[in-house]
N, C-alpha and C positions, 0 to 999 in steps of 0.2 A: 508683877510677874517677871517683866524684864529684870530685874534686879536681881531674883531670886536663880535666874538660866547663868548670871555671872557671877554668882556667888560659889566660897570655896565649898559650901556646903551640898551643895549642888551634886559637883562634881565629886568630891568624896563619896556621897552617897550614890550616885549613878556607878564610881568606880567598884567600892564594894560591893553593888548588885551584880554587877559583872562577875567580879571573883565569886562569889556563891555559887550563883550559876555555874559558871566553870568547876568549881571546886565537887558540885553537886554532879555534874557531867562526869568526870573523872572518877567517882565513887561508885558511880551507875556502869560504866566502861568497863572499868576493874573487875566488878562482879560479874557482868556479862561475858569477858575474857576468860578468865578462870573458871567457867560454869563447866562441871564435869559432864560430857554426852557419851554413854556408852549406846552399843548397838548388838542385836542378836545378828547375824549373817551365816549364810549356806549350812541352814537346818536343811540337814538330810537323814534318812535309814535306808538300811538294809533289810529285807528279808534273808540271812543265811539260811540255807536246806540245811534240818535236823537242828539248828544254831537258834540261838536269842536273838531278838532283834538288834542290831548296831545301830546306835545314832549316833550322831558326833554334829556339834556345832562352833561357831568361831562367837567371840566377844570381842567386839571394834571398839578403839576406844576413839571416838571423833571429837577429841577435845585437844587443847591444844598443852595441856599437862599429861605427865602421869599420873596414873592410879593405881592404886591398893586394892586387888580384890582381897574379903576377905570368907564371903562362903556365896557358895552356889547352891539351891536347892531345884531340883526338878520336880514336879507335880502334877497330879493329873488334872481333870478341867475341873472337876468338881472339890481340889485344893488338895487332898488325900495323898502322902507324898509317894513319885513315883517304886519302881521293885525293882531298884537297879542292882543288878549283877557287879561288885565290885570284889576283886580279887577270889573269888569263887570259882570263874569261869575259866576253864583256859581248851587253848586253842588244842583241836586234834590234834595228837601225837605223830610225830612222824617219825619211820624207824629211821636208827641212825644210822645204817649205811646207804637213805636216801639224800642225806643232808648235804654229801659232798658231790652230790650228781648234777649236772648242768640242767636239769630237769625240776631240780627243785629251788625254788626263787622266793625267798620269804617275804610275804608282803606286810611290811610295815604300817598299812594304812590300816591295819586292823588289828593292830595291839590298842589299846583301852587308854586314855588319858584322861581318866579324871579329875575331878576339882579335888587334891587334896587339902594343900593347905594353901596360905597367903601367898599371892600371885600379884608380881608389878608387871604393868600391861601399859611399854612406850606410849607416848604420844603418838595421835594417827595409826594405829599400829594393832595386830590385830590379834590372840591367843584363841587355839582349837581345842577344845574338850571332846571325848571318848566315850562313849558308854555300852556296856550290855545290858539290853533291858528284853524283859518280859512278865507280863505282858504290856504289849504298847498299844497306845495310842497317839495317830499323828499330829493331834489336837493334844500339846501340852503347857503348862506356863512355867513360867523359869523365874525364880527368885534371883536376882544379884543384890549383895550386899558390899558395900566400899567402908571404908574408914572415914572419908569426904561425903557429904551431901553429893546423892547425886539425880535424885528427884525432887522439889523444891527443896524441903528440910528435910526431908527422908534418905539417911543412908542408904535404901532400901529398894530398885528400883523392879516391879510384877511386867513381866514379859508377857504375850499370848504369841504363842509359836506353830505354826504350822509346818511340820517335817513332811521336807518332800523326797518321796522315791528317787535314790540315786541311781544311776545307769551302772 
């Protein structure tokens, strides 16, 4: 036994187990690093008077890449996809000799962004989507789909969303 702890064989072998190890660390790391984490954040609606509901939500992407969105779908709970209002709706008229009045102030936060097409969404970093919808409900799920894996092997990752009353 003593013989065998001084042999080169030994040592080769103890050294190669190391490198595996190692090598095996560093492949595990890698993929842990690069693992795409998206997030749903500040699900809210509107009730407007006379108007369709507004919802608008962000997609955080907490990983340390970027990513490819490339479709969003919204859905109700029981999967049936949502009745969103896209390019159909537009906002009340307002006459035009109120537009130049200090009184009228257009608010941006209520024109619509939807998911149209392919969207890169920085690292750490966060994109807001828009919608008109009716009818709603606050209980919806949200499909995201990436070009990258980004729930185990599923391009594909099912949100359950709870939209809360905005002030």
């Amino acid at each position: 036994m003593n013989n065998f702890l001084l042999s080169w064989d030994f040592w080769n072998l103890l050294i190669a187990l190391i490198a595996l190890l190692v090598a095996l660390y560093s492949v595990w790391y890698t993929r842990q690093r690069d693992k795409i984490s998206l997030e749903i954040t500040d699900a809210t609606f509107e009730e407007l008077e006379h108007n369709p509901f507004f919802v608008c939500f962000s997609v955080f992407n907490n990983s340390p890449s970027a990513v490819k969105i490339t479709d969003i779908k919204l859905c109700n709970q029981d999967g049936t996809p949502a009745s969103l209002i896209l390019d159909d709706y537009q906002l009340p008229q307002i006459p035009e000799d109120s537009l130049f009045s200090p009184a009228y102030i257009p608010e941006p936060y209520y024109f619509e962004a939807p998911f149209i097409n392919e969207v890169f969404i920085p690292a750490n970093d966060s994109m807001m989507f828009k919608y008109y919808i009716n009818p709603f409900i606050p209980n919806m799920i949200i499909h995201i789909t990436s070009d990258k894996p980004i729930h185990r092997w599923s391009k594909t990752k099912t949100f359950s969303v709870h939209f809360m009353k905005s002030n």
